[in-house]
N, C-alpha and C positions, 0 to 999 in steps of 0.2 A: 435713749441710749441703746449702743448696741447688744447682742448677748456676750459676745466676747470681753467688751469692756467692762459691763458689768463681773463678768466673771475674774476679771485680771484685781477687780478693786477686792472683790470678798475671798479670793483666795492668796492673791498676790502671783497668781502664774497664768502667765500669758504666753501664750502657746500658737500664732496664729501663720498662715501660710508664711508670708513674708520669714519671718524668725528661721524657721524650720527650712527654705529654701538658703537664705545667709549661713545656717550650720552647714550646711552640707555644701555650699559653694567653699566657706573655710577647712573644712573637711576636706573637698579637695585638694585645694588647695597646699595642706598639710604634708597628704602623701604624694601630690608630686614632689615639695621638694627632697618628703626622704626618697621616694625613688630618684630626681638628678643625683640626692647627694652618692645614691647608694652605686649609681653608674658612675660617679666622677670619683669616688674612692677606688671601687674594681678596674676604669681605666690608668689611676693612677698607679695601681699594683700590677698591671699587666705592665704598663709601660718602666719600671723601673723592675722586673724580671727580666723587659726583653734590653734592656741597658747591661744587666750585668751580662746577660748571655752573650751580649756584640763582645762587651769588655772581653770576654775568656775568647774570642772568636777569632778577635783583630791580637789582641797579647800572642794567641798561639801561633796565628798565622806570619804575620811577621817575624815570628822567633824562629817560624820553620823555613820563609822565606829568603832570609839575611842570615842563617846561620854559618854558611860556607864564606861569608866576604871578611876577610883575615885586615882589613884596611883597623889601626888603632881607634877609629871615632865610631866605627860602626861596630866596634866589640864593645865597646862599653856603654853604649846605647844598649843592645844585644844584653850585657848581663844587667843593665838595671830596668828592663822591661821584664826577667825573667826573676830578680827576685821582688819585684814589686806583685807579681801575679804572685809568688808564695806567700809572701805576706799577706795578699788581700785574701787567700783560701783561709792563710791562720788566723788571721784575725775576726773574718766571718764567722770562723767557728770558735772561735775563743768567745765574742758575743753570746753566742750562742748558749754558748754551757754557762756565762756568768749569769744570765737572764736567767736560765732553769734553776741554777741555785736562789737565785733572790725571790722569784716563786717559790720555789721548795719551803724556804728559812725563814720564818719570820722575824727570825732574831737578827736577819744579814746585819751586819753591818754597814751603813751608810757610808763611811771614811771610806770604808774597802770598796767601793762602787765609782767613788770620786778618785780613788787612786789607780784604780784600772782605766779608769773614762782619758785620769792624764796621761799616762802611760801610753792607750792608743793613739791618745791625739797628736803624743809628741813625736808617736812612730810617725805618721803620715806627713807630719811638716816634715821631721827628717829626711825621709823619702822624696816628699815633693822639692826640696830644697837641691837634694843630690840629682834630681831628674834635671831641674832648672839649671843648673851649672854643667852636668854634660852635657847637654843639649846647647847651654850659649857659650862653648868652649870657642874661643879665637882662632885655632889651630885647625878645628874641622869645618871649615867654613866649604867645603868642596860635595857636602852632605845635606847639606841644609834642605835642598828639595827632595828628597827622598822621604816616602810614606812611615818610613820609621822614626826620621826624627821627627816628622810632623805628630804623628801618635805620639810619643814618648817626652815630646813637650806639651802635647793636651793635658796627656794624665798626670805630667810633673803639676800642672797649674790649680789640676782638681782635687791632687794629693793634698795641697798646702790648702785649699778649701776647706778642704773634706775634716784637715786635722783643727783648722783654726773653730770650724762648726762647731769639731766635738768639743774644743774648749769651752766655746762656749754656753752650748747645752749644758755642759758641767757646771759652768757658770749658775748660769741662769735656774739650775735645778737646785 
């Protein structure tokens, strides 16, 4: 017999090249995937800052573009691109402070978390609902190719995503 297998019987630890190469192959193993995982989370938070920053980019620019066109379809395109951007500043930050308090409070209230979650979600359908109906008005049909109503039907469609989400996260939590 060999020394090492003798060794494995009287001690019960066996220790031999093979084993020790396997650890360290899974070992690698390990931390590449926390480094992909750790690159595919930082791309995905780069990529969803550089999302909201188009959002505020393309909202303003269009708002400063088509401000002067007095035509009825392209004003009210016009005011619901511009309170959809107030909304999405207040509500970003309205998140914002409810999350500090719920860390802060251990005592938050759960009800009051699910009542705010509906609240937002039903602002966004709202919104997304009002975008969807100016945007497929019958009457401005002479507008339709212009980059404003194309933005302002995008964000109507991701509004009504966005709120039916938070329904459901509230759901589902």
């Amino acid at each position: 017999m060999s020394s090492t297998f003798k060794k494995y019987i009287e001690t019960r630890e066996y220790n031999s090249v093979n084993e020790n190469y396997e650890n360290r192959n899974l070992s690698l193993f390990q931390n590449m995937v926390v480094y992909i995982g750790g690159i595919t989370t930082t791309s995905l938070i780069i990529g969803f800052i550089a999302a909201i920053i188009s959002y505020y980019y393309f909202c303003i620019n269009f708002l400063v573009d088509y401000k002067d066109n007095n035509k009825e379809c392209i004003g009210q395109i016009w005011n619901y691109i511009l309170t959809t951007l107030i909304c999405f500043v207040v509500i970003s930050f309205s998140l914002g402070g409810v999350q500090t308090d719920i860390n802060k409070n251990e005592d938050y209230n759960t009800n009051q978390k699910s009542y705010a979650f509906i609240i937002i979600g039903m602002i966004w359908v709202s919104l997304g609902i009002w975008g969807i109906t100016e945007t497929n008005d019958r009457e401005c049909q002479e507008i339709i190719d212009t980059s404003i109503w194309t933005f302002a039907n995008t964000i109507s469609i991701i509004h009504v995503l966005i709120g039916f989400l938070t329904f459901m996260i509230n759901y589902l939590n």
